[in-house]
C-alpha positions in Angstrom: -20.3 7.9 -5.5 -17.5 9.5 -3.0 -15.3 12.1 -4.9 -12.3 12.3 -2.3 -10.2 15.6 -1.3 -7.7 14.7 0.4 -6.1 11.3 1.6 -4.6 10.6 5.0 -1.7 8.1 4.5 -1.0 6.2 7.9 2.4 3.9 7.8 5.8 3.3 8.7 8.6 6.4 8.1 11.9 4.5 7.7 15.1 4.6 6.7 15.8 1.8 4.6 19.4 -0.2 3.6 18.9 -2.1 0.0 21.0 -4.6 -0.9 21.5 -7.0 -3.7 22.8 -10.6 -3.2 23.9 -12.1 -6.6 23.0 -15.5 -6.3 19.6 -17.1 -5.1 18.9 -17.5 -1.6 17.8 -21.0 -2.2 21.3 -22.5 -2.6 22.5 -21.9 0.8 20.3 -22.9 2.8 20.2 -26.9 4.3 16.8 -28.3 3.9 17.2 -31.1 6.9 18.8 -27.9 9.1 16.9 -24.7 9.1 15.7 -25.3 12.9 19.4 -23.5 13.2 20.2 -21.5 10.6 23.6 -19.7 10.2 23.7 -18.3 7.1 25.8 -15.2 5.6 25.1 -13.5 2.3 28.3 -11.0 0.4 26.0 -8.9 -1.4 27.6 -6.9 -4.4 25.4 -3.4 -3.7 24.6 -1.7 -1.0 22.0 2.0 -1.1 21.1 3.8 2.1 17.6 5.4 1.3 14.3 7.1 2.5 11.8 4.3 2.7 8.9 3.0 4.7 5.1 2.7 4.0 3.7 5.8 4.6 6.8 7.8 2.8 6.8 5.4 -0.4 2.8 5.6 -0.8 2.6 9.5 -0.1 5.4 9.9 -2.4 4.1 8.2 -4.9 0.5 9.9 -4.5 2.4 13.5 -4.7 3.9 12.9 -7.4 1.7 12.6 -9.7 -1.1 15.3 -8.2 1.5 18.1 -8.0 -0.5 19.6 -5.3 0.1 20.6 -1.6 -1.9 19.2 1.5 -4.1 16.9 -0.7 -1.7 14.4 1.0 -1.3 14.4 4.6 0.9 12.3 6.4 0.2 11.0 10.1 3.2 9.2 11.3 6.4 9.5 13.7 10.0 10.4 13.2 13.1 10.1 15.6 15.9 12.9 16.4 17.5 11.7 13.2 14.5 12.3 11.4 14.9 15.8 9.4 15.5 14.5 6.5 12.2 12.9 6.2 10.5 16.6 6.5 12.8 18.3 4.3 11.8 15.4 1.9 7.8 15.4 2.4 7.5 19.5 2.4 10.1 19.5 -0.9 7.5 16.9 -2.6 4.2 18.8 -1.3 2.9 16.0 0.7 1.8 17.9 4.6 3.8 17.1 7.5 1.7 18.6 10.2 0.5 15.4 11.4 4.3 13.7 11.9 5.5 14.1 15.3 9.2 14.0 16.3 11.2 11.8 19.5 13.5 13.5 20.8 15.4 10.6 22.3 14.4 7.4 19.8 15.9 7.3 16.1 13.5 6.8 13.3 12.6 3.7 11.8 14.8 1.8 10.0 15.2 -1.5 7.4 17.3 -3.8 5.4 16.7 -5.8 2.9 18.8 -8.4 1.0 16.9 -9.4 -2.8 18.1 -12.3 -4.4 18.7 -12.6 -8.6 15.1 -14.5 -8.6 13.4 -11.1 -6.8 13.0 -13.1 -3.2 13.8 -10.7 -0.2 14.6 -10.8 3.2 13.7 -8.4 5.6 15.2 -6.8 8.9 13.2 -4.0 10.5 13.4 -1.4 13.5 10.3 0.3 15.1 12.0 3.0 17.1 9.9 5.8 16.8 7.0 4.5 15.4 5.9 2.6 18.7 4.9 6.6 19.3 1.0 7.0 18.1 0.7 10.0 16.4 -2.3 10.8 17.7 -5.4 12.8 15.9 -8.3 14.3 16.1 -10.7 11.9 13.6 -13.1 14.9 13.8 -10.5 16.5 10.8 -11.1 13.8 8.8 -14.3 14.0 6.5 -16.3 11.4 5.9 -17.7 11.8 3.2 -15.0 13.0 1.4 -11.6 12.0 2.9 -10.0 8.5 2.5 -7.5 7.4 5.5 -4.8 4.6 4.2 -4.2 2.2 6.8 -0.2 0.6 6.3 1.8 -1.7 7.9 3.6 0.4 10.9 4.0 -0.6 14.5 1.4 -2.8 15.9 0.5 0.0 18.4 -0.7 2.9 15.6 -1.5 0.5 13.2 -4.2 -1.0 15.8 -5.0 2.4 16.8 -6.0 4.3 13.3 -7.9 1.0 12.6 -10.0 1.2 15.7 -10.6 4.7 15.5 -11.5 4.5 11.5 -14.4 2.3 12.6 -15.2 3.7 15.5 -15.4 7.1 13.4 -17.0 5.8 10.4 -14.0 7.0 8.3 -13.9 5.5 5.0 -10.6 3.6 4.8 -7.6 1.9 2.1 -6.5 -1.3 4.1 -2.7 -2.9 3.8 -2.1 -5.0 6.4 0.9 -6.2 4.1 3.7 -7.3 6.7 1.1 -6.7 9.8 -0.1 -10.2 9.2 3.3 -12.1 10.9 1.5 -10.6 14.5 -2.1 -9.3 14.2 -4.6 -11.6 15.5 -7.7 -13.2 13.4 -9.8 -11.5 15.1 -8.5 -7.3 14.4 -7.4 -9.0 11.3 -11.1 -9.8 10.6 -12.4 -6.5 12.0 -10.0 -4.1 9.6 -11.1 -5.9 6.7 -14.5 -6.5 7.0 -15.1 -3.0 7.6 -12.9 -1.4 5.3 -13.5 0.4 1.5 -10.8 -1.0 0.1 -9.0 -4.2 0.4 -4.8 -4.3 -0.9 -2.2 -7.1 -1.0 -0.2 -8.7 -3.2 -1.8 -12.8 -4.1 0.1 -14.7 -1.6 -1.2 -11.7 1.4 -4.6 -11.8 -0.2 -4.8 -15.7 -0.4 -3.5 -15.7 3.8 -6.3 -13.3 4.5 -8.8 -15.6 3.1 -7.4 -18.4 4.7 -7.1 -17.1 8.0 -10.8 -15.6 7.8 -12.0 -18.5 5.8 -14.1 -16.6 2.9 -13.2 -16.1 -0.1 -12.7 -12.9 -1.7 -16.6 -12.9 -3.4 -17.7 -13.7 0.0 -15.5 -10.3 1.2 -17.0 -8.3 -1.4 -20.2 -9.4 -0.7 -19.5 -6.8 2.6 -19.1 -3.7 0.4 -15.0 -4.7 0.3 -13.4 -3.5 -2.8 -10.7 -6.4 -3.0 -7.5 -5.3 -5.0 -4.8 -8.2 -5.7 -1.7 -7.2 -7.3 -0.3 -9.6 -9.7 3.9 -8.2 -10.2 4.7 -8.3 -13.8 1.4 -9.9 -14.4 -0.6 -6.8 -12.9 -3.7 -6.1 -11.0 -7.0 -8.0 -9.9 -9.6 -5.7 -8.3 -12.9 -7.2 -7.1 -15.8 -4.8 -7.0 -17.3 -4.5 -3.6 -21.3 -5.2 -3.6 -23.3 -3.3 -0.5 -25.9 -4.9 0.8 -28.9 -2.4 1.3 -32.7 -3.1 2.4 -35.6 -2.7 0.4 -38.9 -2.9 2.7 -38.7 -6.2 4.1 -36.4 -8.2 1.7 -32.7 -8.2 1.5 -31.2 -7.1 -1.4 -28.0 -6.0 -3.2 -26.9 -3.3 -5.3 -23.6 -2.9 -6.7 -21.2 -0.3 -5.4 -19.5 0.6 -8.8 -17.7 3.6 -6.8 -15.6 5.2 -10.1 -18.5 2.9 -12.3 -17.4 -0.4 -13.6 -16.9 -0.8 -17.5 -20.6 -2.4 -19.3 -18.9 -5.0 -21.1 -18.0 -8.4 -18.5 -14.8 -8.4 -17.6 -12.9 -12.1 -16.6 -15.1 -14.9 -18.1 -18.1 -13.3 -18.0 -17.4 -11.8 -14.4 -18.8 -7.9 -14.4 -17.4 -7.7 -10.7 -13.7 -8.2 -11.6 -10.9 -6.0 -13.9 -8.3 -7.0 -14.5 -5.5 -4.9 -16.0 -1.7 -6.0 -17.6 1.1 -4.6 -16.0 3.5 -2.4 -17.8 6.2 -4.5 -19.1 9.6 -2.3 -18.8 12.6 -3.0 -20.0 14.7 -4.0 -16.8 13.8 -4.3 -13.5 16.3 -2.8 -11.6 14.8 -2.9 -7.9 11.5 -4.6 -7.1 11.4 -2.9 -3.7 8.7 -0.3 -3.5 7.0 -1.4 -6.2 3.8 -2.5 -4.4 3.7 1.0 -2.5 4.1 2.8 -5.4 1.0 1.0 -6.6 -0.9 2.2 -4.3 0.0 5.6 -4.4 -0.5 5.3 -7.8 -4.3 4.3 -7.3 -4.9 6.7 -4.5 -4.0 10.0 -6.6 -6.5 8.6 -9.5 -8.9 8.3 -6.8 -8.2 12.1 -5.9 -8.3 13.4 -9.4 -11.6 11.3 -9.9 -10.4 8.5 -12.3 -12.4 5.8 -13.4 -11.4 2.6 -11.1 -10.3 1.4 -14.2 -7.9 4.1 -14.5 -6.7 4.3 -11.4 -5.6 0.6 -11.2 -3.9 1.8 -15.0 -1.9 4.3 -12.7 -0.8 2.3 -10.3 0.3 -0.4 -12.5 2.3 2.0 -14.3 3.6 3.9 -10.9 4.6 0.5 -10.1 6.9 0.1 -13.2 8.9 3.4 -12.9 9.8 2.2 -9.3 11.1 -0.9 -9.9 13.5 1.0 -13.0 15.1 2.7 -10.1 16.9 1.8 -6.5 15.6 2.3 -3.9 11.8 3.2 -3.5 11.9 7.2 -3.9 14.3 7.6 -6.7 11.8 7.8 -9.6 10.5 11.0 -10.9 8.4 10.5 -14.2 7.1 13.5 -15.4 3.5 14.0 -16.4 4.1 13.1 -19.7 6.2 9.9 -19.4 2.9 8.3 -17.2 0.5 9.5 -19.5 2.2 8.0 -22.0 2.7 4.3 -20.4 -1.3 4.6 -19.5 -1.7 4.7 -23.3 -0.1 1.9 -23.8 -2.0 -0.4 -21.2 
C-alpha cells in the first residue's frame, strides 16, 4: 500500500476564452461539405479565465487539502504569466517548479460549447514548448505520485520518459495528447503507468489503438479510471502480476483496499460510483480536471479508492455550477456534505 505526500501535477498553464453558442453545432454544418468547412458561430457569452491542465487539476487538489507544497506544480509560463503565480501561491499549490519566457506568452485556449454540451476547441502552446526541466531524484518513489497531463508534445514526452526511466509512480491523462502521440509512446505511458484516466470515448480510443481491453490493461498493474459525466465514474482495479517459485501468479493490487462485497455483476475488480446530480449545469468545462484533482487529494489524505472516486465525482459537480474552470470554491463542509449523499 503507497500512502502519498505530495503530488507533482505536470500539464498545460493556459489562459482560457469560454464561450457559449446557443444553438447546437449540428445544424450548421453541411453533411455532403465538410471537406471545406466555413462555418461562423455568434455566441451569446464570452469569460476570459485561468485554465489549462495542470492549473485546473492542482487547483482542484489544493482546494480541498488546505495545505502548502503537498502540491507542486512543474510547468511553463510566458511574460504575461504573473497572474498564474499570484493565483497558485494565493491557493497554496508550490510554484517553484514553473519557469517563466521572457519573450513567448503563456498558453492560451478557446472554446465554443454548444446547448447539447459539445465543444470546440482552439489552443496555443507558446510557452509550454519550454520543458520545465527537473531533477527526478526530488521525486520519491515510494511515496510521491507525478500526474502526467496533456501539455505540449515536447514535456509531455519528456516527464513520461523520465517517469519510467526513474521508476516514478505515475497518474496518466493523455486526454487531448491522443490527436498526435504515436501508438507506440501511447502504449509505453500506459502500460507502465499507476493509474490510467479518460473520459469513455478517450478510454475506448486507447483500447482500440492498443488493441486490449481494459481487463487485459489491468492485468499490467493499470488502475483503469473511466469517467461517465452525469452518469459518474468507472475504476478498474489494477492486478500485479508477481512470481511465486516457478509459477506465475497474480495477486490483487487493492492499493486504498477494494470494498468485500462484488461490485458490477459480480465483478470485485470494478466500482462504480453515481455522479452527483446538481441542479444546473452551468459550464461543463473543467469538469473532468476537477475530477481528477478531486481523486488525487483523497489519495493524499489516504481515502479509501472508494472515496476518492466519491471526491472527485463531487469536485466535478461544483465545477460544472460555475464558469469557467477555477471559479468554484466549496468549503469543507459543502463537499462533505455532497459525499454523504453519494
Amino acid at each position: 500500500m503507497n500512502k502519498y505526500k505530495n503530488v507533482f501535477v505536470t500539464g498545460s498553464i493556459a489562459y482560457d476564452t469560454i464561450m457559449n453558442f446557443p444553438n447546437e453545432f449540428q445544424d450548421y454544418f453541411h453533411s455532403e461539405k465538410l471537406h471545406q468547412i466555413n462555418v461562423s458561430f455568434v455566441v451569446n457569452k464570452l469569460e476570459k479565465q485561468l485554465g489549462g491542465t495542470a492549473t485546473n487539476i492542482a487547483y482542484n487538489a489544493a482546494l480541498i487539502l488546505n495545505e502548502k507544497s503537498k502540491i507542486k506544480l512543474l510547468g511553463s509560463i510566458g511574460k504575461d504569466g504573473k497572474d498564474f503565480i499570484n493565483f497558485f501561491k494565493k491557493n497554496k499549490a508550490d510554484t517553484s517548479g514553473i519557469i517563466v519566457d521572457k519573450v513567448l506568452y503563456t498558453s492560451a485556449g478557446s472554446v465554443i460549447t454548444d446547448t447539447k454540451n459539445n465543444q470546440i476547441w482552439g489552443f496555443y502552446y507558446g510557452a509550454a514548448e519550454k520543458i520545465p526541466y527537473i531533477d527526478f531524484k526530488i521525486i520519491n518513489r515510494e511515496t510521491d505520485l507525478l500526474v502526467i497531463s496533456a501539455n505540449h508534445k515536447n514535456s509531455f514526452l519528456y516527464f513520461q520518459s523520465e517517469a519510467i526511466k526513474n521508476k516514478v509512480l505515475y497518474f496518466y491523462d493523455p486526454g487531448m495528447t491522443l490527436t498526435w502521440i504515436t501508438d507506440k509512446d501511447l502504449k509505453e505511458g500506459v502500460m507502465n503507468c499507476r493509474y490510467l484516466v479518460g473520459n469513455d470515448y478517450e478510454i475506448a480510443m486507447i483500447t482500440k489503438r492498443l488493441k486490449k481491453t481494459v481487463k487485459e490493461i489491468a492485468k499490467h498493474g493499470v488502475n483503469v479510471i473511466t469517467t461517465l459525466g452525469e452518469k459518474g465514474v468507472e475504476y478498474y482495479n489494477g492486478v500485479i502480476p508477481v512470481k511465486t517459485g516457478n509459477h506465475g501468479n497474480f495477486r490483487l493490487d487493492s492499493l486504498r483496499s477494494l470494498p468485500s462485497t462484488p461490485i458490477g455483476g459480480g465483478n470485485d475488480n470494478i466500482l462504480l460510483i453515481p455522479g452527483f446530480k446538481v441542479a444546473k449545469m452551468v459550464d461543463p468545462t473543467g469538469a473532468g480536471d476537477a475530477w481528477r484533482g478531486g481523486f488525487v487529494a483523497g489519495l493524499l489524505m489516504n481515502h479509501s479508492i472508494k472515496d476518492c472516486l466519491k471526491l472527485g465525482n463531487v469536485m466535478a459537480s461544483f465545477a460544472i455550477e460555475k464558469y469557467g474552470t477555477v471559479n468554484h470554491k466549496p468549503s469543507k463542509k459543502e463537499i462533505e456534505k455532497r459525499i454523504k449523499q453519494l
